[in-house]
Biopython code that builds the backbone (N, CA, C, O; Angstrom):
import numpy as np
from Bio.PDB.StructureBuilder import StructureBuilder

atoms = [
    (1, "UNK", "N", (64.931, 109.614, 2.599)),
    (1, "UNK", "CA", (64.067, 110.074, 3.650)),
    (1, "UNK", "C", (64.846, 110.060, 4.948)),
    (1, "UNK", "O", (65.612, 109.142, 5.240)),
    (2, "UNK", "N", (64.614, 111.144, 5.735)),
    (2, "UNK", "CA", (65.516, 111.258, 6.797)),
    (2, "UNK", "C", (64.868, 111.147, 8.292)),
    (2, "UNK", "O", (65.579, 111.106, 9.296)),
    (3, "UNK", "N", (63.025, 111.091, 8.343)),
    (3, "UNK", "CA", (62.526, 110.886, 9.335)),
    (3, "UNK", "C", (61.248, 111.117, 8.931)),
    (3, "UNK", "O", (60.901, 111.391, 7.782)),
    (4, "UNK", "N", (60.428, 110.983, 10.055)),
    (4, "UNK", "CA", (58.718, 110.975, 10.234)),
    (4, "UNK", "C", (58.235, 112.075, 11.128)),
    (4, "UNK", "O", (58.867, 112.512, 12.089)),
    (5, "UNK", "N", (57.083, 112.475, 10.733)),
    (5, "UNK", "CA", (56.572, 113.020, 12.195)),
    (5, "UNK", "C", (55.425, 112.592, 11.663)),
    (5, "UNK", "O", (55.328, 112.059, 10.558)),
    (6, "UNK", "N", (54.376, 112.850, 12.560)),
    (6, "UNK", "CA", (53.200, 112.323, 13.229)),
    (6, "UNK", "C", (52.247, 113.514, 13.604)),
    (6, "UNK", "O", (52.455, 114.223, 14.588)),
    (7, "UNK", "N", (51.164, 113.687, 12.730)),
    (7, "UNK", "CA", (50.492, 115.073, 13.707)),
    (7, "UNK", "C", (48.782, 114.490, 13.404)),
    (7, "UNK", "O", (48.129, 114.185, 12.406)),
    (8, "UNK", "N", (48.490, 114.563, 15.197)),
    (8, "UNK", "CA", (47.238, 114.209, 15.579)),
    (8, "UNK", "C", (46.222, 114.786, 14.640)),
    (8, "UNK", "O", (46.545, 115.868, 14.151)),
    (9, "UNK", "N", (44.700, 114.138, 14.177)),
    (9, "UNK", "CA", (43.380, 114.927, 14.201)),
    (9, "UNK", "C", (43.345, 116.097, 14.909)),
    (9, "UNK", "O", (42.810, 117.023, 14.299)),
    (10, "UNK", "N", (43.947, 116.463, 16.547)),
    (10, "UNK", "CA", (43.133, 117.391, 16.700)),
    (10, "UNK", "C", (44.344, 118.360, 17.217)),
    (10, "UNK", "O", (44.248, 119.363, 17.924)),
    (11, "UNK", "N", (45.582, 117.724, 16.618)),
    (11, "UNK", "CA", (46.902, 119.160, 16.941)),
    (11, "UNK", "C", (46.392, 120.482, 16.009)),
    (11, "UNK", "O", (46.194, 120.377, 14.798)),
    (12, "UNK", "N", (46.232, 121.588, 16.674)),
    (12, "UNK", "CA", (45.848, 122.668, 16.056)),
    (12, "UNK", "C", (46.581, 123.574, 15.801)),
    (12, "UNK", "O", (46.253, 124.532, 15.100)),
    (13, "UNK", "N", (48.307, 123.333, 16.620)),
    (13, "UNK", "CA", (49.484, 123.920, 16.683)),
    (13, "UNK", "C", (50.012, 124.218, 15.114)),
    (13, "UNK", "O", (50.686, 125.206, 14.824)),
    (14, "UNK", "N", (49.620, 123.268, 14.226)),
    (14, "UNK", "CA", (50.210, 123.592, 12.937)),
    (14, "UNK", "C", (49.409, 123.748, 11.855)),
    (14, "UNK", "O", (49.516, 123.155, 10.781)),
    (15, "UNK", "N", (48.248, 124.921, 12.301)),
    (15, "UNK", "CA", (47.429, 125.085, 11.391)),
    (15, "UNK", "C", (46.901, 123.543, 9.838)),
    (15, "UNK", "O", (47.129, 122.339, 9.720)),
    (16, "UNK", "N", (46.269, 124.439, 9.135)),
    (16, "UNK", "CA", (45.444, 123.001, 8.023)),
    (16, "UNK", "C", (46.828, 122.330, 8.030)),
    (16, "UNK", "O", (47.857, 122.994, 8.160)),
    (17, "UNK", "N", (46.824, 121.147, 7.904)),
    (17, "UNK", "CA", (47.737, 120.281, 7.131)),
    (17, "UNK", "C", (46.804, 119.622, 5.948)),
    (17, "UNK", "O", (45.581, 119.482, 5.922)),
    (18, "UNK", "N", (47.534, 119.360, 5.238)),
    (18, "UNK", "CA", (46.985, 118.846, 3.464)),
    (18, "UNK", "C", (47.482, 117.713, 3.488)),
    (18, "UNK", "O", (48.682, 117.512, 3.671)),
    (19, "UNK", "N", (46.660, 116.859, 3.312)),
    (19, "UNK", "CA", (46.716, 115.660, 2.766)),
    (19, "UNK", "C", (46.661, 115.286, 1.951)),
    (19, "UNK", "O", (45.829, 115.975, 1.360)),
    (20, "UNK", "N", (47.216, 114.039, 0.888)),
    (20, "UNK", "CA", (47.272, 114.100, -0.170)),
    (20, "UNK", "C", (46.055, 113.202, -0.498)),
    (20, "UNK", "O", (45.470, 112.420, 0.251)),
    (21, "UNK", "N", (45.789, 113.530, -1.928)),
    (21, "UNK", "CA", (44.187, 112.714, -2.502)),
    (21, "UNK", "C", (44.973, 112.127, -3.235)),
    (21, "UNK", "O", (45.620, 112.755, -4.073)),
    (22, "UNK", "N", (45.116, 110.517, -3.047)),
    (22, "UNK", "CA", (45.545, 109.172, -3.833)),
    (22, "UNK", "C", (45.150, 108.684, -3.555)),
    (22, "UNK", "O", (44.827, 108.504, -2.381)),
    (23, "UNK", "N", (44.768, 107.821, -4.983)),
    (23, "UNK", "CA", (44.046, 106.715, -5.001)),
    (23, "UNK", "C", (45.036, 105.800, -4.528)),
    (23, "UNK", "O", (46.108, 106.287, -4.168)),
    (24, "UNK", "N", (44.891, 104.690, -4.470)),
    (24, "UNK", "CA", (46.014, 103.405, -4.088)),
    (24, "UNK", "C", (45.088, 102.346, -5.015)),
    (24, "UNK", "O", (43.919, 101.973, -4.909)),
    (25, "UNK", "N", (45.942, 102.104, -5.776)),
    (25, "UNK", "CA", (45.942, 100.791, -7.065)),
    (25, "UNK", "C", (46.664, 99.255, -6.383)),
    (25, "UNK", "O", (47.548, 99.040, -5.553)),
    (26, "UNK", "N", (45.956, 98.565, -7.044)),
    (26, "UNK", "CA", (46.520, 97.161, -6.666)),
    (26, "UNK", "C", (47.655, 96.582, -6.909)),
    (26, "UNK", "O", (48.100, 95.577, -6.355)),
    (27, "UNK", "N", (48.415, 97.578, -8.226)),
    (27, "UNK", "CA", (49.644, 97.453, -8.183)),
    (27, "UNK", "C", (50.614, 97.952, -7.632)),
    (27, "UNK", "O", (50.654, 99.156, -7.379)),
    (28, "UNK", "N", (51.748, 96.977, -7.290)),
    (28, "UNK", "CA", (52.943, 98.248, -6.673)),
    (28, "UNK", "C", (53.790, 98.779, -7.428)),
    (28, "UNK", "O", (54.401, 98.120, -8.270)),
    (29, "UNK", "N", (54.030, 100.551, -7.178)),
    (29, "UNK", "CA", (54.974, 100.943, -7.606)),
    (29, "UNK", "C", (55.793, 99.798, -9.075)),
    (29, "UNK", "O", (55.626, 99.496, -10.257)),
    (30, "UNK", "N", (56.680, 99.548, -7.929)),
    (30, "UNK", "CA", (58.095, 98.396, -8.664)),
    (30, "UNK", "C", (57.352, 97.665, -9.639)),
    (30, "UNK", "O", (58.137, 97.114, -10.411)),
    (31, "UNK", "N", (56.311, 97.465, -9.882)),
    (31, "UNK", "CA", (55.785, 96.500, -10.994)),
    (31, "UNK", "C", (55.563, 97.380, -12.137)),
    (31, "UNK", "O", (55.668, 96.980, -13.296)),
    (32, "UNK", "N", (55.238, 98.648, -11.800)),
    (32, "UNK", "CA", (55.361, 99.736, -13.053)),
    (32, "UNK", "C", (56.436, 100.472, -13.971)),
    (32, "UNK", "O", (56.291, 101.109, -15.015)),
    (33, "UNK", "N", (57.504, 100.177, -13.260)),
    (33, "UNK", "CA", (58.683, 100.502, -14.112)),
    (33, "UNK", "C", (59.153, 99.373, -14.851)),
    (33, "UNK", "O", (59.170, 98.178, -14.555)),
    (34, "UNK", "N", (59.648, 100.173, -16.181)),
    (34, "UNK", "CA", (60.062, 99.424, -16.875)),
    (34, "UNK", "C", (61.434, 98.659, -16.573)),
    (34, "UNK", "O", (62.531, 99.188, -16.756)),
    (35, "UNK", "N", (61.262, 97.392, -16.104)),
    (35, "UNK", "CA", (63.107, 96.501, -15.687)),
    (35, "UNK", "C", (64.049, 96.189, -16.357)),
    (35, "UNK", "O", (65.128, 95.723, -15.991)),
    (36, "UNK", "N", (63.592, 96.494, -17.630)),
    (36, "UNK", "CA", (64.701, 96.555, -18.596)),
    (36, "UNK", "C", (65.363, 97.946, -18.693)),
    (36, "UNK", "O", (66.392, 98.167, -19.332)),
    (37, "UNK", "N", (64.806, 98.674, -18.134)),
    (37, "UNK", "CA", (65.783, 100.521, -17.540)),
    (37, "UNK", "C", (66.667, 100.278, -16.498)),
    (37, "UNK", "O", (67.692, 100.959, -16.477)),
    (38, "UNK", "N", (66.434, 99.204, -15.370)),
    (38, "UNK", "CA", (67.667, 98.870, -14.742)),
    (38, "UNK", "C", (68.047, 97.350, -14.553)),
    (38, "UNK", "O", (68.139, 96.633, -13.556)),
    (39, "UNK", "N", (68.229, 97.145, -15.879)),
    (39, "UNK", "CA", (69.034, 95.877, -16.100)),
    (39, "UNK", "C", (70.157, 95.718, -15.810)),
    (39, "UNK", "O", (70.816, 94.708, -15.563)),
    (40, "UNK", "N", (70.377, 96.733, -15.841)),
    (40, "UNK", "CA", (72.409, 96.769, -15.472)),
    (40, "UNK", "C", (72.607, 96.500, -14.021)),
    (40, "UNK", "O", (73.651, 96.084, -13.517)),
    (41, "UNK", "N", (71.126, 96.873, -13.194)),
    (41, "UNK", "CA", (71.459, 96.541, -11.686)),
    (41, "UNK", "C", (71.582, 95.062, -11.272)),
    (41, "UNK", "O", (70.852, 94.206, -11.770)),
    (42, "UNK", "N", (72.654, 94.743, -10.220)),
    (42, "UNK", "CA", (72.400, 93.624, -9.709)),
    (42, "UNK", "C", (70.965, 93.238, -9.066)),
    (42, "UNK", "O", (70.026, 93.991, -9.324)),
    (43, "UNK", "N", (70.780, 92.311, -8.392)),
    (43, "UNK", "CA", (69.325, 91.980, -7.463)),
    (43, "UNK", "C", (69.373, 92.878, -6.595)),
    (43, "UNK", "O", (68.581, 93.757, -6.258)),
    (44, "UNK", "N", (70.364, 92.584, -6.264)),
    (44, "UNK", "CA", (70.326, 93.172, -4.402)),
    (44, "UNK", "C", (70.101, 94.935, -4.623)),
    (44, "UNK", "O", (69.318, 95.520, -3.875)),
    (45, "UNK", "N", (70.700, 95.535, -5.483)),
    (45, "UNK", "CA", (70.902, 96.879, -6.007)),
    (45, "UNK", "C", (69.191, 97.167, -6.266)),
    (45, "UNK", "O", (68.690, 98.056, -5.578)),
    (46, "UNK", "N", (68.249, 96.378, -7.310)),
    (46, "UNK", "CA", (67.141, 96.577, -7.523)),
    (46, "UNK", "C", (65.993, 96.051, -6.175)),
    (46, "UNK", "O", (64.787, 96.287, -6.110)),
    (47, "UNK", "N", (66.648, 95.468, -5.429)),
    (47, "UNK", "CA", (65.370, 95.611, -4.475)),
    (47, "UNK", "C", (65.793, 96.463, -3.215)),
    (47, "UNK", "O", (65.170, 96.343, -2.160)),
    (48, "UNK", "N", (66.586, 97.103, -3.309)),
    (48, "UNK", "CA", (67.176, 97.993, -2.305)),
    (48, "UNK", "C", (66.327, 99.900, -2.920)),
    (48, "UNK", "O", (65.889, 100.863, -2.291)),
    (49, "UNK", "N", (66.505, 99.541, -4.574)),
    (49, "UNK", "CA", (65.997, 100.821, -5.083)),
    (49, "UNK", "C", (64.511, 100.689, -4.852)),
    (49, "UNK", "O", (63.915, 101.653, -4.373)),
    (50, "UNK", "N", (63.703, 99.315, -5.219)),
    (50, "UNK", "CA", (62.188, 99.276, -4.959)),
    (50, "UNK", "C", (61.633, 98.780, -3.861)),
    (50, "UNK", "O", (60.568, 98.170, -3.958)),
    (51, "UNK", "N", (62.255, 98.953, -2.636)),
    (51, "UNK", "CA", (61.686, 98.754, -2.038)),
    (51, "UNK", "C", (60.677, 100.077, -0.961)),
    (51, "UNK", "O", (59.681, 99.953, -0.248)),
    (52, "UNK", "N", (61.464, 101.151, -1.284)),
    (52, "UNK", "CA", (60.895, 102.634, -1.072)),
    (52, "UNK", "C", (59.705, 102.863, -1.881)),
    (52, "UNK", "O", (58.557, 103.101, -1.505)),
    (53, "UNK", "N", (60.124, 102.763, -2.927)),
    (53, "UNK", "CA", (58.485, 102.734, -3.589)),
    (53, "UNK", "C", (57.526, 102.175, -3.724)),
    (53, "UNK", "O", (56.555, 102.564, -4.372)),
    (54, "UNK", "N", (57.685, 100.682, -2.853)),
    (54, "UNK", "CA", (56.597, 100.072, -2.757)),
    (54, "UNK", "C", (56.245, 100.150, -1.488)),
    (54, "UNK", "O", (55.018, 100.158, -1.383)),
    (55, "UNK", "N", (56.985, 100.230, -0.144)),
    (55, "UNK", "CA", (56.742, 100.804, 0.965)),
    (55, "UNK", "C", (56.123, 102.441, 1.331)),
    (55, "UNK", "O", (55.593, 102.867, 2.357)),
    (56, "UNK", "N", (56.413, 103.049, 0.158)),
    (56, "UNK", "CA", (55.555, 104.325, 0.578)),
    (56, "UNK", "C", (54.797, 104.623, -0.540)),
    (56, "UNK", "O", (54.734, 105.828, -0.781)),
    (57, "UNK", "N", (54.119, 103.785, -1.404)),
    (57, "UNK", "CA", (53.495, 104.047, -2.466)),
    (57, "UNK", "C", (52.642, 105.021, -2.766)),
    (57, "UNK", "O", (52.342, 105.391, -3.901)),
    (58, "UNK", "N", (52.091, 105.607, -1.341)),
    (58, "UNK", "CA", (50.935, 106.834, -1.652)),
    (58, "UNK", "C", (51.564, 107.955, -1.398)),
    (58, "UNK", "O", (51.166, 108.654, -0.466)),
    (59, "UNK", "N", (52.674, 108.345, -2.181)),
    (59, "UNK", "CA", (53.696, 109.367, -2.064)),
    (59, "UNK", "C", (53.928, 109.395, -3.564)),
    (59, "UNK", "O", (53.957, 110.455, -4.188)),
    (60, "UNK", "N", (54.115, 108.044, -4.202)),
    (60, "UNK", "CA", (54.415, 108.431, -5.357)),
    (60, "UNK", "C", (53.036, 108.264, -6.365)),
    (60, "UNK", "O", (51.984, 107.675, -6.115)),
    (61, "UNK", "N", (53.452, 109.020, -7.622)),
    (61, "UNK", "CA", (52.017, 108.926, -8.950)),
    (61, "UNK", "C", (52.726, 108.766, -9.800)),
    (61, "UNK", "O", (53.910, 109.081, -9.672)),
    (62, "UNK", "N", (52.254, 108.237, -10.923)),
    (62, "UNK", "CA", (52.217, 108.260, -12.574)),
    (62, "UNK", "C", (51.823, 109.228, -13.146)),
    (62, "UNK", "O", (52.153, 109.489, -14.303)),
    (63, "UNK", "N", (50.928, 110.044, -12.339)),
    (63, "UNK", "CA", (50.387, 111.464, -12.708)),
    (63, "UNK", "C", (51.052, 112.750, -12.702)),
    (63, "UNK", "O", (50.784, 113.433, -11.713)),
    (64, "UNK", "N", (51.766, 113.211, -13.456)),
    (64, "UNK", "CA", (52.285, 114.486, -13.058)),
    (64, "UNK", "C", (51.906, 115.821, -12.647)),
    (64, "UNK", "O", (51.054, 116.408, -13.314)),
    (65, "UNK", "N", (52.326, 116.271, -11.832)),
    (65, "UNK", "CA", (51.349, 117.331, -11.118)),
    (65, "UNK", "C", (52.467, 118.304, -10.166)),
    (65, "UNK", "O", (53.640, 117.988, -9.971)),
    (66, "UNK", "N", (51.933, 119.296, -9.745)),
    (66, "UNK", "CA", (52.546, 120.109, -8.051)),
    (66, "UNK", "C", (52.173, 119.699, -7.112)),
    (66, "UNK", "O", (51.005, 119.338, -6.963)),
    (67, "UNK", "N", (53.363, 119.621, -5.919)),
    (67, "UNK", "CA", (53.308, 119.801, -4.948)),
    (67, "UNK", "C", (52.672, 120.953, -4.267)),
    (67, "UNK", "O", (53.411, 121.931, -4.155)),
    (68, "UNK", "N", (51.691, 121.047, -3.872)),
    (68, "UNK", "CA", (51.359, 122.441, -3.294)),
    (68, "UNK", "C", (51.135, 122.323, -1.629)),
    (68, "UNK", "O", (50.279, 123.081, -1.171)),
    (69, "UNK", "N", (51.837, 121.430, -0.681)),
    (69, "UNK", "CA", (52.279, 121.531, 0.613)),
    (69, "UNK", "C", (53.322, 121.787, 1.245)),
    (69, "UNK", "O", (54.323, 121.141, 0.936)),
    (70, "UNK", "N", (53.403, 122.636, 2.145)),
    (70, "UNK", "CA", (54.406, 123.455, 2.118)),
    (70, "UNK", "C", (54.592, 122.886, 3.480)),
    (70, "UNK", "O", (53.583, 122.308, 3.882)),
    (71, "UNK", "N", (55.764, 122.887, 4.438)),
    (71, "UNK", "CA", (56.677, 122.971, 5.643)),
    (71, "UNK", "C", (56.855, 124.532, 6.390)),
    (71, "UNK", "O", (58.011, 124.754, 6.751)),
    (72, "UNK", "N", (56.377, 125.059, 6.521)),
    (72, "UNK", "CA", (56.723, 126.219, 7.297)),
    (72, "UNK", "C", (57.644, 126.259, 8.937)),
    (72, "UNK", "O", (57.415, 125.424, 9.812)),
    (73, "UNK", "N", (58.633, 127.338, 9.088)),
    (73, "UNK", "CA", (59.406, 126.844, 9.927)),
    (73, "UNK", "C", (59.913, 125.750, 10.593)),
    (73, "UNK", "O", (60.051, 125.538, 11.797)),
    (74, "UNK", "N", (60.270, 124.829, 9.236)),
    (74, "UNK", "CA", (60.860, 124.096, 10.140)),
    (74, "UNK", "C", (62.311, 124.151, 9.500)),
    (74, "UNK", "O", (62.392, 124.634, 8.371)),
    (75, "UNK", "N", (63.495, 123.684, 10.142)),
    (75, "UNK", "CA", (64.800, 124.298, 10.333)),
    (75, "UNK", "C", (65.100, 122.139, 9.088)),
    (75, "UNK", "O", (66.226, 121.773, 8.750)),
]
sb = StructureBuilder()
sb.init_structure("model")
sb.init_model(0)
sb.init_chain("A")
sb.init_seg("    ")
for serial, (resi, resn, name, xyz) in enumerate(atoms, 1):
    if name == "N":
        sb.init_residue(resn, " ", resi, " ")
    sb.init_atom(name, np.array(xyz, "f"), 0.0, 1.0, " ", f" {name:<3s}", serial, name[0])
structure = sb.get_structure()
């Protein structure tokens, strides 16, 4: 991830924005993968990889599906 932006309730400059419909479960991310898939990692290596996915958890699913939000002009 390379940055954030931020767009108000009532910025109207960038037409609908879509939000995503997730649920949020009591588990995190990192507790759902299997740790015997990266056994070979050191510690430091595995909490460096989970810590993105438990910090942005309503980004990721178990559900497979499309993306259907799009970025328009931006560079």
């Amino acid at each position: 991830m390379q940055g954030c932006n931020v767009i108000c309730d009532n910025d109207t400059d960038f037409g609908r924005v879509s939000v995503p419909d997730v649920e949020l479960c009591d588990m995190m991310p990192s507790m759902m993968v299997d740790h015997s898939r990266v056994a070979h990692l050191d510690e430091e290596w595995r909490v460096e990889l989970f810590a993105p996915l438990d910090k942005f958890r309503v980004c990721f699913s178990d559900q497979p599906g499309l993306c259907k939000v799009t970025s328009i002009g931006l560079q």
